[in-house]
TIVEXMAR-376553 format. One record per atom (N, C-alpha, C): residue in three letters; atom name; x, y, z. Coordinates in Angstrom, 3 decimals, always signed. Example, Ala and Ser with C-alpha at 12.3 -4.5 7.8 and 13.67 -1.06 7.14 Angstrom:
<nodes>
[node 'ala' 'N' [+13.190 -5.690 +7.800]]
[node 'ala' 'CA' [+12.300 -4.500 +7.800]]
[node 'ala' 'C' [+13.200 -3.300 +7.800]]
[node 'ser' 'N' [+12.850 -2.250 +7.080]]
[node 'ser' 'CA' [+13.670 -1.060 +7.140]]
[node 'ser' 'C' [+12.900 +0.030 +7.870]]
</nodes>
This chain:
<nodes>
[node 'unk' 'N' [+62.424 +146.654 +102.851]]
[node 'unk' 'CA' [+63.099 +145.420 +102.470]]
[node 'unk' 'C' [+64.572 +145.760 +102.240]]
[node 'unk' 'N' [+65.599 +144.724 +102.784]]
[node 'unk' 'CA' [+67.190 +145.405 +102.671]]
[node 'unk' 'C' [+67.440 +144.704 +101.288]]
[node 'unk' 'N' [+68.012 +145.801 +100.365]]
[node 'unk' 'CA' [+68.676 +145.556 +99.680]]
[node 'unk' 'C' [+68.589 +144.320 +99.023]]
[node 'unk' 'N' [+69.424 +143.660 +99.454]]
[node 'unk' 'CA' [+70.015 +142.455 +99.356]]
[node 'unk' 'C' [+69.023 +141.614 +98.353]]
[node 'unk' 'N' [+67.689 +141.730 +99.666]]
[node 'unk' 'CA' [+66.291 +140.513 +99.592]]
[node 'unk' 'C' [+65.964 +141.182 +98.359]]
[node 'unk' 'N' [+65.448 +142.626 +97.923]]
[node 'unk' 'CA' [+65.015 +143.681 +97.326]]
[node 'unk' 'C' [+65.736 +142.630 +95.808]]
[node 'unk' 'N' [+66.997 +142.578 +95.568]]
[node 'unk' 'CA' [+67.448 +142.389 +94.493]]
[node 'unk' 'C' [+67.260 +140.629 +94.361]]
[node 'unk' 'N' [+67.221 +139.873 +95.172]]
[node 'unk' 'CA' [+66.484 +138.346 +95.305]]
[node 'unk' 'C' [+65.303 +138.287 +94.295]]
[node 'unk' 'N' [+64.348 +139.250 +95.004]]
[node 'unk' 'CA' [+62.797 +139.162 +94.761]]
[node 'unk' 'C' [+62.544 +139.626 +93.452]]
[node 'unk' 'N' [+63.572 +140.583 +92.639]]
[node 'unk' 'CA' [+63.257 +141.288 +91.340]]
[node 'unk' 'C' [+63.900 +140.286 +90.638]]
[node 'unk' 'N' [+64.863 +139.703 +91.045]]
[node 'unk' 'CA' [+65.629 +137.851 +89.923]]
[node 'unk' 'C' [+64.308 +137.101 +89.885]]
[node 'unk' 'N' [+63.544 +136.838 +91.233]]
[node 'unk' 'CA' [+62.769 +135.798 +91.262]]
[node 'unk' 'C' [+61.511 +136.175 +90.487]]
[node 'unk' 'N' [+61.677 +137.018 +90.624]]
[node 'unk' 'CA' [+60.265 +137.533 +89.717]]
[node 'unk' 'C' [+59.850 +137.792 +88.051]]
[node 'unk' 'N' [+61.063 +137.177 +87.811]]
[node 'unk' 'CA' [+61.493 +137.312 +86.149]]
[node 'unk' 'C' [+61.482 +136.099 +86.278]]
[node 'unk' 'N' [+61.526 +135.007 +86.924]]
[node 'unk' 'CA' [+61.284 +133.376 +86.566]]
[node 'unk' 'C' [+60.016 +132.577 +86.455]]
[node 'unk' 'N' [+59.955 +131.980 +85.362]]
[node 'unk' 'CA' [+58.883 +131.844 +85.324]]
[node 'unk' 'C' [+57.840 +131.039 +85.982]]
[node 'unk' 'N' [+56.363 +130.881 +86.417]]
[node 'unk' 'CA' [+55.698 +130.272 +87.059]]
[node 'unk' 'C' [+55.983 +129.138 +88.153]]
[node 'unk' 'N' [+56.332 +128.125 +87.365]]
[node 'unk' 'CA' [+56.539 +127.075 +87.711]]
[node 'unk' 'C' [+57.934 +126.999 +88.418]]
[node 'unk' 'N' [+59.209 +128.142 +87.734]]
[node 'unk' 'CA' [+59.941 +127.924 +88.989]]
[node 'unk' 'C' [+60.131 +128.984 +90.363]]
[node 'unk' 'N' [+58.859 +130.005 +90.201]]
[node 'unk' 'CA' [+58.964 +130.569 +91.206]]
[node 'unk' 'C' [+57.619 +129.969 +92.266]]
[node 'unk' 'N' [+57.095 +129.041 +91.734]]
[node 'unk' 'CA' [+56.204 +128.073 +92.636]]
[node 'unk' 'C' [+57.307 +127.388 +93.528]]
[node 'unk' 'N' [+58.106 +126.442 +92.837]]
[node 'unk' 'CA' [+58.929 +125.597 +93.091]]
[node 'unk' 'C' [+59.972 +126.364 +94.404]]
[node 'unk' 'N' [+60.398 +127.530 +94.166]]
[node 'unk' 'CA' [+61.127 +128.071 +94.753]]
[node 'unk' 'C' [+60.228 +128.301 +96.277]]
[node 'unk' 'N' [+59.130 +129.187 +95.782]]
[node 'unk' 'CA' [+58.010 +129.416 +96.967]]
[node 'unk' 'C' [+58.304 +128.398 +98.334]]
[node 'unk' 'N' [+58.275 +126.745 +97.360]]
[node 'unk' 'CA' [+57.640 +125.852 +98.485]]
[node 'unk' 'C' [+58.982 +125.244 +99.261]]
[node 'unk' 'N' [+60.252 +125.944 +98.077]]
[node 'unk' 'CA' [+61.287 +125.933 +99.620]]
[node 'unk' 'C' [+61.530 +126.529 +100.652]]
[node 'unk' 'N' [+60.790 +127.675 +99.932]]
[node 'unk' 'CA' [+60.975 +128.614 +100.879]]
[node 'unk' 'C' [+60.210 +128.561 +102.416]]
[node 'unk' 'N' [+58.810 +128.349 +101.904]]
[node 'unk' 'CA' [+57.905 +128.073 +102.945]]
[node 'unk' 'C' [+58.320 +126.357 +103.736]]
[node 'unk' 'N' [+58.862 +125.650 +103.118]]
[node 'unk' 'CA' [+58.936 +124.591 +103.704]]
[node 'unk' 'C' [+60.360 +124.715 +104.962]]
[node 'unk' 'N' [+61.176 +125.962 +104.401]]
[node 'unk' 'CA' [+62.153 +126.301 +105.540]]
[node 'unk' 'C' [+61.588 +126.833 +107.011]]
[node 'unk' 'N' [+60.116 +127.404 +106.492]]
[node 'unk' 'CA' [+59.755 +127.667 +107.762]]
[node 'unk' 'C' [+59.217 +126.812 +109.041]]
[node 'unk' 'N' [+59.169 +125.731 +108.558]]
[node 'unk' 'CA' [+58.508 +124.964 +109.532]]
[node 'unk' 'C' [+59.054 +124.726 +110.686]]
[node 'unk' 'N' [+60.409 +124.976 +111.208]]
[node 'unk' 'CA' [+60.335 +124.969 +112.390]]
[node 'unk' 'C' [+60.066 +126.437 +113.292]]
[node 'unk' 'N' [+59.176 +127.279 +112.468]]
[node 'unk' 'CA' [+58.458 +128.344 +113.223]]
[node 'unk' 'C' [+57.357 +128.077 +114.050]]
[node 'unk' 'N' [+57.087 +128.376 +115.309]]
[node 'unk' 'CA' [+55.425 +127.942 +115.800]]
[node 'unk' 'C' [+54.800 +128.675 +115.097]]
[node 'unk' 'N' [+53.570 +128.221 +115.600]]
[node 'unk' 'CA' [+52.048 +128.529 +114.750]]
[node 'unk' 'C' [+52.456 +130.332 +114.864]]
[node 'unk' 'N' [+52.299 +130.514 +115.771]]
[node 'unk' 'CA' [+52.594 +132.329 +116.442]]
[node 'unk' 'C' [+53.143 +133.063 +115.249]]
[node 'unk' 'N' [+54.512 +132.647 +115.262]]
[node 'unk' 'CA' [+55.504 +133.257 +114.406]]
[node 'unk' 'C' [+55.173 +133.288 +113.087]]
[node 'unk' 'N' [+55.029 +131.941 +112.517]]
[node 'unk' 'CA' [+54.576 +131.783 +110.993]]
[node 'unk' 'C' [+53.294 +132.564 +110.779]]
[node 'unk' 'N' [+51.826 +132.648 +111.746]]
[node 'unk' 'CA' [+51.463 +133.619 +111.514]]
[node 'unk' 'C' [+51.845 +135.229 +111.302]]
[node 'unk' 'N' [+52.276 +135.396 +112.410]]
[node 'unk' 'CA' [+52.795 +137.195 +112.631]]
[node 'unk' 'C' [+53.499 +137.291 +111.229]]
[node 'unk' 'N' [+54.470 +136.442 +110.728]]
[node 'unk' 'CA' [+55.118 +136.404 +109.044]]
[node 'unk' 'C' [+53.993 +136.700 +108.306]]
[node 'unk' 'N' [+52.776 +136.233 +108.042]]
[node 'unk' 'CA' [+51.721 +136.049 +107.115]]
[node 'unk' 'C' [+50.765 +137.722 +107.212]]
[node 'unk' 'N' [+50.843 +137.887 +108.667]]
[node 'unk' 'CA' [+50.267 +139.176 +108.710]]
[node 'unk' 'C' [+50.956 +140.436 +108.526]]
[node 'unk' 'N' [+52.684 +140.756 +108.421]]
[node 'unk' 'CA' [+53.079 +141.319 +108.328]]
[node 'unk' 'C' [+53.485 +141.164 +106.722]]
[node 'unk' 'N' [+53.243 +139.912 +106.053]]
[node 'unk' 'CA' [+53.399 +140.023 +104.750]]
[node 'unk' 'C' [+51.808 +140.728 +103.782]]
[node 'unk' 'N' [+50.611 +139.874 +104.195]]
[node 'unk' 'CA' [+49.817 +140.567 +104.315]]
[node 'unk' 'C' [+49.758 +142.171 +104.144]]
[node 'unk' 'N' [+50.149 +142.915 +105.193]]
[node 'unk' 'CA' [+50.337 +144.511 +105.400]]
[node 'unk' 'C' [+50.866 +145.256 +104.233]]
[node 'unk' 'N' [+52.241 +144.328 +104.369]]
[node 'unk' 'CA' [+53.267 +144.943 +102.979]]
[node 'unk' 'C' [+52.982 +144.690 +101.533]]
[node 'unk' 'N' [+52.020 +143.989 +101.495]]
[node 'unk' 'CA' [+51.112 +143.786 +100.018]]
[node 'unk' 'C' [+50.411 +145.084 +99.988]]
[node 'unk' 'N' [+49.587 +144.968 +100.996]]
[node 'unk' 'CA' [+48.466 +146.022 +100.722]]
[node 'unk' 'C' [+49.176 +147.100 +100.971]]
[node 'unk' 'N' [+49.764 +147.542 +101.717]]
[node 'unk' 'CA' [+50.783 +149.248 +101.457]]
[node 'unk' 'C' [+50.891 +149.471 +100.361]]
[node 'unk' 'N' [+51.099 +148.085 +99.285]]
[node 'unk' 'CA' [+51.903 +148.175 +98.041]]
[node 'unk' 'C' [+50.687 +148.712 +96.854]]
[node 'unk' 'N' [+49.634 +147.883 +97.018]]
[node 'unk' 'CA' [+48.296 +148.441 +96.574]]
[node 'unk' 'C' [+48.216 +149.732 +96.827]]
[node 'unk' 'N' [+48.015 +150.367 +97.994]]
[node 'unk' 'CA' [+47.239 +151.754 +98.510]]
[node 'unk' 'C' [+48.523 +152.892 +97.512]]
[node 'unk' 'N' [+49.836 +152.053 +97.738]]
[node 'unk' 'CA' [+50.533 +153.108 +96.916]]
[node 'unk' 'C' [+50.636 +152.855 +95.362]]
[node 'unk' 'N' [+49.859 +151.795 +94.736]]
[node 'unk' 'CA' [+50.197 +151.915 +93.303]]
[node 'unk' 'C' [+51.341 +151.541 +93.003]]
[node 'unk' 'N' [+52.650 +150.694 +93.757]]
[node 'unk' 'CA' [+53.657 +149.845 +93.294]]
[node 'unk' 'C' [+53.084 +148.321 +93.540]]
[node 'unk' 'N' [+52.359 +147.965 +93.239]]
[node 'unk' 'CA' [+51.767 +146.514 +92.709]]
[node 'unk' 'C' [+50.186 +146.905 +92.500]]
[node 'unk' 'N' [+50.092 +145.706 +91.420]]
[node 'unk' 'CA' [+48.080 +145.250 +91.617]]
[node 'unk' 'C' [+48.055 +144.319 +91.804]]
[node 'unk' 'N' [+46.499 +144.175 +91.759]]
[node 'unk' 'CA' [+45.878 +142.658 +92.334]]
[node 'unk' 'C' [+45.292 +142.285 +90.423]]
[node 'unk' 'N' [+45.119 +141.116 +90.878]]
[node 'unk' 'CA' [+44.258 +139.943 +90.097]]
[node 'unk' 'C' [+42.972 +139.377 +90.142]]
[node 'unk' 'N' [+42.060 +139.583 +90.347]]
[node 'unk' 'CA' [+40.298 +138.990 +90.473]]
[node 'unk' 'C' [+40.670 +137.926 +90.725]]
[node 'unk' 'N' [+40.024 +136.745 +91.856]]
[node 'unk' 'CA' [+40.263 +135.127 +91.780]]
[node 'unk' 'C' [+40.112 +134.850 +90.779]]
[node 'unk' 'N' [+38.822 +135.266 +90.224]]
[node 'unk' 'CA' [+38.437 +134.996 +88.843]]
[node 'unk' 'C' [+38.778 +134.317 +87.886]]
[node 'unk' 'N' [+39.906 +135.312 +88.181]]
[node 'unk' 'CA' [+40.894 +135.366 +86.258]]
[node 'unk' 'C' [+42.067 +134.286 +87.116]]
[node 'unk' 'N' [+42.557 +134.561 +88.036]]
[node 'unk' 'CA' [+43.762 +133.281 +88.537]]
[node 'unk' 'C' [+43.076 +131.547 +88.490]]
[node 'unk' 'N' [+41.814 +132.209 +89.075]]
[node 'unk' 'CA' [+41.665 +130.449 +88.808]]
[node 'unk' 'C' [+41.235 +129.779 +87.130]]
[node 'unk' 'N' [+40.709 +131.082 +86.719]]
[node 'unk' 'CA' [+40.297 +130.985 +85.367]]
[node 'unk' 'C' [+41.469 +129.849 +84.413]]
[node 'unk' 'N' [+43.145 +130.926 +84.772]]
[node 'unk' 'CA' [+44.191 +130.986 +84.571]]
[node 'unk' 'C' [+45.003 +129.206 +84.945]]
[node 'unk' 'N' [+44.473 +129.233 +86.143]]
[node 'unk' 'CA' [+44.414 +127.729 +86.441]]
[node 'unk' 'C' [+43.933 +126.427 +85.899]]
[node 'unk' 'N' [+42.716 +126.844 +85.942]]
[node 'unk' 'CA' [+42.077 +125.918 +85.106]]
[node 'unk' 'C' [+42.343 +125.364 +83.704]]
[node 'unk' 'N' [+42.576 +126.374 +83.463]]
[node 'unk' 'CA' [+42.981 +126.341 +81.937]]
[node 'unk' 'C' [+44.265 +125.741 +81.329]]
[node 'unk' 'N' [+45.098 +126.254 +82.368]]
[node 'unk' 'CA' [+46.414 +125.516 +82.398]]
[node 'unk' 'C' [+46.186 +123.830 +82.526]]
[node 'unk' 'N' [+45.137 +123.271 +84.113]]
[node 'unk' 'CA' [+45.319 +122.159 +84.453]]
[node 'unk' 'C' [+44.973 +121.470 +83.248]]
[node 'unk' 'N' [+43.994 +122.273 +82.220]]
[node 'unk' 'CA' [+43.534 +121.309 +80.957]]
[node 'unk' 'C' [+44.150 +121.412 +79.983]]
[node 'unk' 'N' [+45.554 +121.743 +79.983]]
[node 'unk' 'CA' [+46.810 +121.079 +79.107]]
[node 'unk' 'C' [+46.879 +122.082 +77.864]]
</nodes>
């Protein structure tokens, strides 16, 4: 990741939930004039770079479990 994005993603990641949802769905909504192709190959190469990130122990995962748990709980106020 250059730089640049590198220091984006560590701001965005200190914000909280709701505005890094918010942010998400501009982000993804910029993509739409990608074809199906492209926006996939994005998803699988993001995909990859998650799990690299796992196998090396610079990120974890979450159980659905507990996210939707997390969800739920939220939606009930």
């Amino acid at each position: 990741m250059e730089r640049k994005l590198e220091e984006i993603a560590s701001e965005a990641l200190q914000m909280s939930i709701e505005s890094r949802a918010a942010l998400a769905k501009r982000l993804l909504d910029s993509l739409d004039d990608l074809n199906p192709d492209e926006y996939e190959q994005l998803w699988v190469e993001e995909a990859a770079r998650r799990y690299q990130q796992l196998k090396a122990g610079t990120a974890t995962s979450t159980p659905s479990e507990q996210v939707f748990a997390r969800l739920d709980a939220r939606s009930r106020g």
